[in-house]
Structure formats: structure tokens, C-alpha cells
N, C-alpha and C positions, 0 to 999 in steps of 0.2 A: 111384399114390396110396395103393396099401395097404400098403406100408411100412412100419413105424417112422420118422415123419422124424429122429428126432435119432441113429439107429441109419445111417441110408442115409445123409446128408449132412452130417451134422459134423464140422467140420474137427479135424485132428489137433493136437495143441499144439505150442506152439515154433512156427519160423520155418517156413515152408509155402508158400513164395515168389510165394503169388497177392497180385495187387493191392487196393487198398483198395476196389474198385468191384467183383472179385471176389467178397470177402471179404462186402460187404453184401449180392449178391446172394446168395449161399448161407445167409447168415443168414437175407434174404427169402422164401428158396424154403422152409426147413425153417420157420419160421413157417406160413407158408400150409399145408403139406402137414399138417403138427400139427393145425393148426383143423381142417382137412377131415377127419381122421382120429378125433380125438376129439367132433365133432360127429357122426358117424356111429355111434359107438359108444356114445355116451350122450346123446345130444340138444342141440342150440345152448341152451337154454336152461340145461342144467345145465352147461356149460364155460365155467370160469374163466379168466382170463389167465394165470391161476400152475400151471394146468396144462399150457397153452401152453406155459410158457416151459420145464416141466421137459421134456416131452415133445420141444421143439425142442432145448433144449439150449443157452438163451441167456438174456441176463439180463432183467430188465426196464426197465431204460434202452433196450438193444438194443433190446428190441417198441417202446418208444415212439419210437425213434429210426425204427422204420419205419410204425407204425398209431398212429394217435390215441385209438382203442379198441379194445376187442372187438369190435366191430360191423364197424370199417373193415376188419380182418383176417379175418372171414369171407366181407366182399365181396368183395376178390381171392381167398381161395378159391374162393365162388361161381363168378365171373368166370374162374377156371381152369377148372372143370369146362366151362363154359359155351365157351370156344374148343375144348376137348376132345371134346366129343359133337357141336359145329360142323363141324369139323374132318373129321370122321370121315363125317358126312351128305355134307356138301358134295363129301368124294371123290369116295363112290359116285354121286352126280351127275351127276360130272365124264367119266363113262366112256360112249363113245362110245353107247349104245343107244336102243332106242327112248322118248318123256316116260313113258308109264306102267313101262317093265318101270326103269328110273331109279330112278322115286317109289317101287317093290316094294323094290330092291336098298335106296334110303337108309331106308326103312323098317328092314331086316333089319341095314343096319350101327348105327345109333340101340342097339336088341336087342341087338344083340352086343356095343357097349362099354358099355352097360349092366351084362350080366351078366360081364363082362370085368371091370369095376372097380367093385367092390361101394358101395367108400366113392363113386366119383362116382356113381352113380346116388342115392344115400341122400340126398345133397347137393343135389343138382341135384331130387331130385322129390320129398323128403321134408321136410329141414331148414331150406329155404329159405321155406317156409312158416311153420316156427315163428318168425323170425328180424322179423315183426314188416310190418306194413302196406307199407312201403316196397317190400321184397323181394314180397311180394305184387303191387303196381305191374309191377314191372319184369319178373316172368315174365311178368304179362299181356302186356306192352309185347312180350316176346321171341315169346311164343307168337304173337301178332301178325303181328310182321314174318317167320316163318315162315311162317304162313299165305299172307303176301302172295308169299314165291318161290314157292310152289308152286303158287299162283294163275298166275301169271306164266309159271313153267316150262310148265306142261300149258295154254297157254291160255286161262286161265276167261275169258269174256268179260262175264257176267251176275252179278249180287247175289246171284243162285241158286246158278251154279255156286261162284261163291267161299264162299258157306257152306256148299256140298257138302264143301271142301276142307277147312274149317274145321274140322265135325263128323268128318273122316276123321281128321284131326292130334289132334283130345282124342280120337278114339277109341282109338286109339296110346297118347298119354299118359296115360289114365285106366287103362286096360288093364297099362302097363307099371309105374305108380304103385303099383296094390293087390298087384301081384307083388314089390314091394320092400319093400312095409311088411309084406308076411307073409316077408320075409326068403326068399324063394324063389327066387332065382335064376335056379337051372334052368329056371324054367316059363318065363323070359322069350325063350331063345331057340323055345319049344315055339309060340312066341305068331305065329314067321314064318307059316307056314301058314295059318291065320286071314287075317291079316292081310292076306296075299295076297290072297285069295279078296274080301278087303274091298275092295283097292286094284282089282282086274279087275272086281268092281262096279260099281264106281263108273267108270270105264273106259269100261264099254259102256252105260252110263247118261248120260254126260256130257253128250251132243251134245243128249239129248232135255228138259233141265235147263234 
């Protein structure tokens, strides 16, 4: 996502022998990659659709042929970022060890495509909050059902231990939050360590919760 989208995916002129269902999705994908990029780089509220389009590299029939506004076009960016840093937890999950040393790893992969894709993090924990009460909603909604796997995962069985897990997950995200809005990057991966020490806390705290 830190590309230039109308640089990375713009199709070449003349006959280019993709299909028309082709042809819309690359127009789709350089729209979204364009919001996501110029929202990070000057803020959702100062981007225009007309800088969308030059950035994408498409008209404005095209955007409306795909979004109804500017709003609907940052929600599928949103919503890319958002299978992207999913994506990425949910591996380290996936891999055979033990629930807390898991919860450590998806912690530390979170961190890493954070500082890995500057514009998705900016997106996903910064400009999605300028973007207006809705967008507000719906992290809550996500940070939520987050909450709830990891409840799930590590066995919380009590209102306690699940706001243990609660307060463990915005610790994460407030922590990885002020690291992006000071445009700092690097401190994000510096944050594993910490964070560890947070998750084995809370660990050998759990059962007594």
C-alpha cells in the first residue's frame, strides 16, 4: 500500500487483452490504494475525490462507477487494511504453540505490519477516526470481536478475566497508536519486548482473575 497506486497499477493504453471484469477490478484496486495513500499522507478530511482520481489515474465517471462517494471509497480501503493486519494475527495464531506464547507471536506480528506498511497502520489507527462517528462504531465493533477470540483462544472463563484481555488488547493499541501519530515507526517494533513481559503477566496472573 505505499506505492504510488496510479504508478504500480495503471493499465497501459491501447488493447491490453484483460477482460472487462479485469479491467474494473484494477481500476477498483488503484482507487482504494490512492485513498489509503493520500489519507495517510494528508489526512481523510483534507482528500478530495479529484485527487483520488489523478492519483489513481481514472476518471470520474469510473470512481462513481465504483463508490458513491468519498466516504464509500475509504471504507474499502478501510476494510483492506483491516483483512491485512487480520490476516497477518490470525497466522501467527495458527502456528502450532503453546495459547499465551500465540497471543506473544500475534502480538509481535500486529507490530510488524504495522511498521512494515506505514500507510496501513496511519489508516487503520489514525484516519479512521477522523472519518466520522460511523467509522468510530465500527473499530469499536472490531476491537470487540477481537477481544472476544482472544477470550476464547486463552480460555477466559470470567467478566474479569475477559476484561483482563480487553485492557491487554488497547494496551497494544494505544501503545502502537501514539507511535504512529509521532510518525515513529521504528519504536513500534521496539514495543515487542514490553509487550511480552505484558502478555507473561498477565499469563501467570490469569487463573488467579
Amino acid at each position: 500500500m505505499d506505492s504510488p497506486a496510479g504508478e504500480r497499477k495503471k493499465l497501459p493504453p491501447g488493447r491490453h487483452g484483460l477482460s472487462r471484469e479485469q479491467v474494473s477490478a484494477s481500476q477498483r484496486a488503484r482507487l482504494v490504494a490512492a485513498m489509503a495513500e493520500l489519507a495517510a499522507e494528508k489526512g481523510y478530511p483534507a482528500v478530495a475525490v479529484a485527487d483520488v482520481l489523478k492519483r489513481a489515474g481514472v476518471s470520474r465517471l469510473t470512481f462513481y462507477q465504483h463508490f458513491s462517494d468519498k466516504a464509500a471509497c475509504f471504507d474499502a480501503a478501510y476494510d483492506t487494511a483491516t483483512g491485512a493486519l487480520l490476516e497477518r494475527v490470525t497466522g501467527a495464531l495458527r502456528e502450532d504453540t503453546g495459547r499465551w506464547e500465540s497471543i506473544e507471536r500475534a502480538a509481535g506480528a500486529y507490530l510488524d505490519a504495522l511498521a512494515a506498511e506505514p500507510v496501513l497502520a496511519r489508516l487503520f489507527l489514525v484516519e479512521a477516526y477522523a472519518a466520522g462517528p460511523e467509522f468510530l462504531r465500527r473499530r469499536i465493533a472490531l476491537q470487540s470481536s477481537v477481544v472476544d477470540a482472544i477470550a476464547e483462544f486463552v480460555g477466559a472463563r470470567t467478566p474479569r478475566q475477559r476484561l483482563a484481555c480487553e485492557a491487554m488488547l488497547g494496551a497494544v493499541v494505544s501503545m502502537a497508536t501514539s507511535r504512529v501519530v509521532q510518525d515513529d515507526f521504528a519504536a513500534l517494533t521496539a514495543l515487542r519486548e514490553p509487550l511480552g513481559a505484558l502478555v507473561h503477566g498477565l499469563a501467570r496472573s490469569f487463573d488467579d482473575i
